[in-house]
GUNUDO-896510 format. One record per residue (C-alpha): x, y, z. Coordinates in steps of 0.05 Angstrom, whole numbers, padded with zeros to 5 digits. Layout:
N
- X, Y, Z
...
//
This chain:
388
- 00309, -00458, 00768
- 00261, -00393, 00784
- 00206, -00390, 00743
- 00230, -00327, 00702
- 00286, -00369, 00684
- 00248, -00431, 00668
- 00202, -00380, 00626
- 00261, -00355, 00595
- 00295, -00416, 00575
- 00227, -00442, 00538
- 00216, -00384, 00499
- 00298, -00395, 00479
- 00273, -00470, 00453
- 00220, -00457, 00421
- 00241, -00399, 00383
- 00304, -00442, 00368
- 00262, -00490, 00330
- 00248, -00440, 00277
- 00309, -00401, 00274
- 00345, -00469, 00250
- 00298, -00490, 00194
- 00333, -00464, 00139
- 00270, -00449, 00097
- 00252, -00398, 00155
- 00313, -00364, 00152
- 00322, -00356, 00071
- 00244, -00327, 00080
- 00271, -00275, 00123
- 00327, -00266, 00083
- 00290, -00254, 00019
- 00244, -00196, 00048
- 00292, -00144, 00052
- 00327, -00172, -00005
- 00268, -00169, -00046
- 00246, -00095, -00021
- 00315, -00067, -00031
- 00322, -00096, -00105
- 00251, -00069, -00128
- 00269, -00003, -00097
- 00325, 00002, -00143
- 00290, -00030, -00201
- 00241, 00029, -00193
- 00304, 00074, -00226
- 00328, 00026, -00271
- 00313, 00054, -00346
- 00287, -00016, -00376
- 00230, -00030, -00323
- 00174, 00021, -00318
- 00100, 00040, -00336
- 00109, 00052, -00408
- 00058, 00119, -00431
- 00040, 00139, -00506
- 00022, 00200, -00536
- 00006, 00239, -00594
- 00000, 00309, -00618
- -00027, 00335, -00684
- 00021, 00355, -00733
- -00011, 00422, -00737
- -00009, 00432, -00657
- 00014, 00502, -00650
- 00078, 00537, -00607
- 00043, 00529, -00547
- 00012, 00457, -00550
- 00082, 00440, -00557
- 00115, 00467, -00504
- 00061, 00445, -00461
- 00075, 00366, -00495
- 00149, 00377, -00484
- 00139, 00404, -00412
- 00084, 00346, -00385
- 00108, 00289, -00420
- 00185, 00280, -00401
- 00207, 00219, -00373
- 00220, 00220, -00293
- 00217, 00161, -00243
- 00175, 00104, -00267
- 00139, 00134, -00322
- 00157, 00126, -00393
- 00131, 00169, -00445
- 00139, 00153, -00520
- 00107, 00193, -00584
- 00078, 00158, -00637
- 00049, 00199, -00699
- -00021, 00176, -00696
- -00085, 00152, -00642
- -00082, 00092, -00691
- -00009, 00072, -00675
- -00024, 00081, -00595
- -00083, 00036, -00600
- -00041, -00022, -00632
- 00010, -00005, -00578
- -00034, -00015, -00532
- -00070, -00076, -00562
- 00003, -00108, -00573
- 00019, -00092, -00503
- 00078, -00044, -00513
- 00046, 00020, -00471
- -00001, 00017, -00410
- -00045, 00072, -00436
- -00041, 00133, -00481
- -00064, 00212, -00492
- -00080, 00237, -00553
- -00076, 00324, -00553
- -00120, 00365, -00587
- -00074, 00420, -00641
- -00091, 00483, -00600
- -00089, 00464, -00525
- -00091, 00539, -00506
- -00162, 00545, -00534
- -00189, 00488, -00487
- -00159, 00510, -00428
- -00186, 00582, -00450
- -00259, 00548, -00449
- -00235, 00506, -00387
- -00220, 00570, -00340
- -00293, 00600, -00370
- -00328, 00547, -00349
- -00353, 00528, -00411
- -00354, 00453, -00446
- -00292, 00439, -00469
- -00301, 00418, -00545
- -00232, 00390, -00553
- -00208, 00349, -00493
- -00146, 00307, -00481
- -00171, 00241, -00504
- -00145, 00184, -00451
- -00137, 00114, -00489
- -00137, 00045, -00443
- -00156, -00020, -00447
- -00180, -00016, -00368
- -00185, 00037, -00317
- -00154, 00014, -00262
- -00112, 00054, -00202
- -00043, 00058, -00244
- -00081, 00085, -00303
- -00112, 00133, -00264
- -00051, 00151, -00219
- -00021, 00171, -00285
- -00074, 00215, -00310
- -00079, 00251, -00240
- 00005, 00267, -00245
- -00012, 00295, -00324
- -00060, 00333, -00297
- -00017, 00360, -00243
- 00025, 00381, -00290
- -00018, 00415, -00340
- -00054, 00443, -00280
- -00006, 00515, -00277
- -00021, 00536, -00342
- -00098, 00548, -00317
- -00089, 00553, -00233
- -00076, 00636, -00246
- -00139, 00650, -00294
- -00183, 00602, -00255
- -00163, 00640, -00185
- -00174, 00710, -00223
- -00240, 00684, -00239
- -00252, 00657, -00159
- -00232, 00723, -00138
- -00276, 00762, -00191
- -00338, 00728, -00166
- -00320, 00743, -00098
- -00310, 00803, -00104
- -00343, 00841, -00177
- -00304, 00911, -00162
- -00226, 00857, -00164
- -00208, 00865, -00235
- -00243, 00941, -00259
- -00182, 00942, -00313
- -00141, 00909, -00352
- -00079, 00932, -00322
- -00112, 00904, -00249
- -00105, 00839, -00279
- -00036, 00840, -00304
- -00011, 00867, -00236
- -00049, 00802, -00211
- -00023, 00756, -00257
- 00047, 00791, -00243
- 00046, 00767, -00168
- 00023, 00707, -00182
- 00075, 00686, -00227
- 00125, 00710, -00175
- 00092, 00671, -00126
- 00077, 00612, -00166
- 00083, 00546, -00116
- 00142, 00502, -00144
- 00118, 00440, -00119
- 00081, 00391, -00158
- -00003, 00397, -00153
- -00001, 00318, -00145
- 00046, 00272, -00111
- 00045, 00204, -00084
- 00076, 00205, -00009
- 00066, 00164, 00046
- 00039, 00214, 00111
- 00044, 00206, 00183
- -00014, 00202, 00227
- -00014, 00286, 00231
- -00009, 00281, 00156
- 00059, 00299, 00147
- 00104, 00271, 00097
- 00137, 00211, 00133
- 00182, 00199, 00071
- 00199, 00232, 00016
- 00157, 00249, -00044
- 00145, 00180, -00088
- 00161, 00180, -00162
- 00146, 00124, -00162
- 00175, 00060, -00128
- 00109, 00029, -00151
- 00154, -00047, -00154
- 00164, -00035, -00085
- 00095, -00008, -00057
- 00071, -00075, -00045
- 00117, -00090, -00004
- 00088, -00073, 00067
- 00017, -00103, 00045
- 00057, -00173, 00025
- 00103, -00173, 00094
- 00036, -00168, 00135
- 00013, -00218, 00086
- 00076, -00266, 00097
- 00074, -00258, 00165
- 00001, -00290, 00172
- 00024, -00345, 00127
- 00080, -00354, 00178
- 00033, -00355, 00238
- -00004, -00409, 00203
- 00053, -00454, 00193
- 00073, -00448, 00265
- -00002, -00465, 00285
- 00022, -00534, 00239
- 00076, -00542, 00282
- 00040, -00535, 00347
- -00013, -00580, 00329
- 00042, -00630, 00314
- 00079, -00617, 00379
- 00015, -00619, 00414
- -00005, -00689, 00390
- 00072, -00719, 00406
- 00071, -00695, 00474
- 00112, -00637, 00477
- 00066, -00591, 00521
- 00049, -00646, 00577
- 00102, -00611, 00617
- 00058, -00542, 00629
- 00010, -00530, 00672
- -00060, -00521, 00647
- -00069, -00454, 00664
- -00008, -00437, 00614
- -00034, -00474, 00565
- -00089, -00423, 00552
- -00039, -00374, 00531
- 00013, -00417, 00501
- -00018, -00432, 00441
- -00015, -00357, 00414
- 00054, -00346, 00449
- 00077, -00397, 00405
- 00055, -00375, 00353
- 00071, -00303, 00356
- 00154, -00317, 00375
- 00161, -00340, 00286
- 00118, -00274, 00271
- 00162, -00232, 00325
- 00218, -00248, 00288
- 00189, -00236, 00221
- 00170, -00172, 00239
- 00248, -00152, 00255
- 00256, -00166, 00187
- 00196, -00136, 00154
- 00223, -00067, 00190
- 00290, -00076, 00152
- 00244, -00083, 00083
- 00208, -00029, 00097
- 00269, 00013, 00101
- 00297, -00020, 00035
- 00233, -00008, 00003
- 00223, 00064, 00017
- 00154, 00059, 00054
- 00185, 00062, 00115
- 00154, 00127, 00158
- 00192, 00123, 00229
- 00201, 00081, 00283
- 00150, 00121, 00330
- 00101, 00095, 00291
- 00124, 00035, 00256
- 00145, -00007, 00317
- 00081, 00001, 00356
- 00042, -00014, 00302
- 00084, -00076, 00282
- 00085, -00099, 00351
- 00006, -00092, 00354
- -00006, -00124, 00284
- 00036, -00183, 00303
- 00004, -00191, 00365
- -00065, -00192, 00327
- -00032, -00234, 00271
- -00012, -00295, 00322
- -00083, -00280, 00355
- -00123, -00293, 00284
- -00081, -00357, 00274
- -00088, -00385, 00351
- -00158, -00374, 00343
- -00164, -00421, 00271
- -00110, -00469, 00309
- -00151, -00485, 00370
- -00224, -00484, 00337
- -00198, -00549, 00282
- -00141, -00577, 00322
- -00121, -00616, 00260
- -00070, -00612, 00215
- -00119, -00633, 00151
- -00169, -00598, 00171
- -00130, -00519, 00180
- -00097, -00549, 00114
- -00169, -00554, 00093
- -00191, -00481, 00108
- -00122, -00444, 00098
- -00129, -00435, 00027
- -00192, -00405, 00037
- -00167, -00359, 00086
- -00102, -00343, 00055
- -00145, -00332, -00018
- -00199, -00283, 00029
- -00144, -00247, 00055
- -00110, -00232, -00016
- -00173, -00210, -00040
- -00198, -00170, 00016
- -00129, -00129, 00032
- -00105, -00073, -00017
- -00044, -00095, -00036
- -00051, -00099, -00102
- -00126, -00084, -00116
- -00173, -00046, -00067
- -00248, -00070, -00080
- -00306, -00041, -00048
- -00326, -00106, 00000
- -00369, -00094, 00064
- -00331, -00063, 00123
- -00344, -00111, 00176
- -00320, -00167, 00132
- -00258, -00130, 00120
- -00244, -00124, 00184
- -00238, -00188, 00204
- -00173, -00203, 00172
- -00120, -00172, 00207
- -00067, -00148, 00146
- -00130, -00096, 00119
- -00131, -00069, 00183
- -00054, -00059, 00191
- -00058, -00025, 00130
- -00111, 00016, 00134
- -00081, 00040, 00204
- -00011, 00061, 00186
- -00042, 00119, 00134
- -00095, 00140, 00188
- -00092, 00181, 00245
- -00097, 00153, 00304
- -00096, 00078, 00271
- -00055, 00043, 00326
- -00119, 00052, 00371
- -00161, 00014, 00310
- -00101, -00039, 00316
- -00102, -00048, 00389
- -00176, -00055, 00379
- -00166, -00107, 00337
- -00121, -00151, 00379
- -00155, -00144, 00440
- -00217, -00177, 00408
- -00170, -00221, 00369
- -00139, -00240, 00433
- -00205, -00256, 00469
- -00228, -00297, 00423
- -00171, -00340, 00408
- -00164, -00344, 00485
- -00236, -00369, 00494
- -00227, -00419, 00440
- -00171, -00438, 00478
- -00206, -00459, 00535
- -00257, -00495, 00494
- -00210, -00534, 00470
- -00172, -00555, 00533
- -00247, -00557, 00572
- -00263, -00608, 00508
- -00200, -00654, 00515
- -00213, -00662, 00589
- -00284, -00691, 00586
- -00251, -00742, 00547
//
């Protein structure tokens, strides 16, 4: 048999192995089945961020209409009116909303001392027990809302500072607030959107499949896990004898070949979920990226693999690793560690590459250095088992 054959018929056995352990295959199973049933839960009417809010009895015409126009249900979001800031805070307290507003009775005379640039004596009051990104997400899309009903004084006033002589009567500024109207932008002021690397929208506009956002960060996630667990099973193989049959000079790649073929196949999958889950952006950039990641994935693990060469002692560190890893990557939280820590782990830097230009050069990076060093451990490792 010729050695592409031979080469062939290896990579055939050894990525048999995993495709018949059933615990492999209802993983894969459940990652598309898992993005595609969040994605609908996103529209389901019982699940969603649940919002509060208030308005003073003696709110006039205007406060109103702006209520009625900025807080109707759409996507995730769930508003519901209570009659007091008391009632909201029990809500909240009791768990029942995720946050609340509380509107001042004559909105029109804050945004009037909003647009002048004065302090604004009556604010929208914001009520939560913790700011965190969701609670702030939803004050941004309020905002974007409530936005048009100042964006055509506060550009009269740009333009009248620009230029004193704009606005000499009051029929000048109706003429300008005439156009404007007419050529008022339709789309919302804020969105949430996934972008391709020249910042276009790769998908459509987000409102909001926030059960399903997490999705990419825990596939990358998974598919470390699963590079781990095949460094198990190559340690295992290793120590019954399976690998006496290659030459050393294979041997220094075979360890992260064999453990990228269970992440390969993974990452099939985790294209599928990404589709399901509506993250996905397009196979130009998707697949390259994916490719790269799990390249740099199996790299990471070959690298743990050949420096403890034990099965207790990766058990030993994997939770520490695994627990680093949650931490460090934005998939649910995004904290403010150092860079060069972050970097080490390879899911924060697949996801801070697919929503940055030019991030499949920051992910090649990445697995070239993660390939040298795994590879150098490699030989370490064989060099050390010789002088035996």
């Amino acid at each position: 048999m010729n050695r592409p054959a031979l080469l062939l018929r290896r990579i055939h056995l050894l990525n048999k192995r995993f495709l018949k352990t059933p615990v492999f295959l209802l993983l894969l199973l459940l990652l598309p089945l898992s993005a595609f049933l969040l994605n609908k839960a996103s529209d389901s009417k019982d699940i969603g961020l649940k919002v509060g809010y208030t308005v003073s009895p003696s709110a006039d015409e205007y406060t109103l209409q702006a209520v009625s126009d900025s807080f109707s249900d759409g996507g995730l979001v769930k508003y519901s009116k209570f009659s007091s800031e008391s009632q909201i805070e029990e809500a909240l307290s009791a768990g029942n909303i995720s946050m609340g507003f509380v509107i001042p009775p004559n909105l029109q005379e804050s945004f009037r001392e909003f647009e002048r640039g004065k302090s604004v004596k009556k604010q929208i009051k914001v009520i939560v027990k913790k700011n965190t990104v969701v609670t702030r997400l939803i004050t941004e899309l309020l905002f974007g809302k409530l936005f048009s009903r100042v964006s055509c004084q506060i550009t009269k006033n740009y333009i009248a500072r620009m230029d004193p002589s704009a606005f000499k009567t009051d029929a000048d500024g109706q003429v300008f607030e005439e156009i404007y109207e007419a050529n008022r932008p339709t789309a919302p002021i804020f969105m949430v959107e996934y972008s391709d690397a020249e910042g276009e929208s790769g998908s459509k506009p987000v409102d909001l499949p926030l059960l399903a956002s997490p999705i990419r960060g825990l596939c990358s996630i998974f598919l470390l896990l699963l590079g781990f667990a095949a460094a198990f099973y190559y340690i295992r193989d290793e120590k019954n004898g399976l690998f006496v049959w290659f030459p050393k000079r294979s041997k220094i790649f075979l360890r992260i070949f064999y453990i990228f073929l269970p992440i390969f196949d993974a990452s099939l999958v985790m294209l599928a979920s990404l589709y399901f889950s509506g993250s996905f952006t397009s196979l130009a950039k998707e697949v390259p990226l994916l490719f790269a990641y799990s390249l740099g994935a199996a790299a990471f693990c070959s690298f743990f693999c050949a420096v403890f060469n034990d099965e207790a002692l990766l058990a030993g560190v994997l939770p520490l690793v695994l627990l680093a890893t949650f931490v460090i990557c934005p998939v649910f939280i995004s904290i403010n560690a150092p860079s060069a820590v972050q970097k080490i782990f390879p899911p924060y830097v697949y996801l801070m590459a697919i929503h940055k230009s030019g991030g499949i050069f920051d992910m090649l990076t990445y697995t070239a250095i993660a390939l040298v060093a795994a590879i150098t451990a490699s030989l370490f490792r064989i060099n050390s088992l010789q002088k035996r």
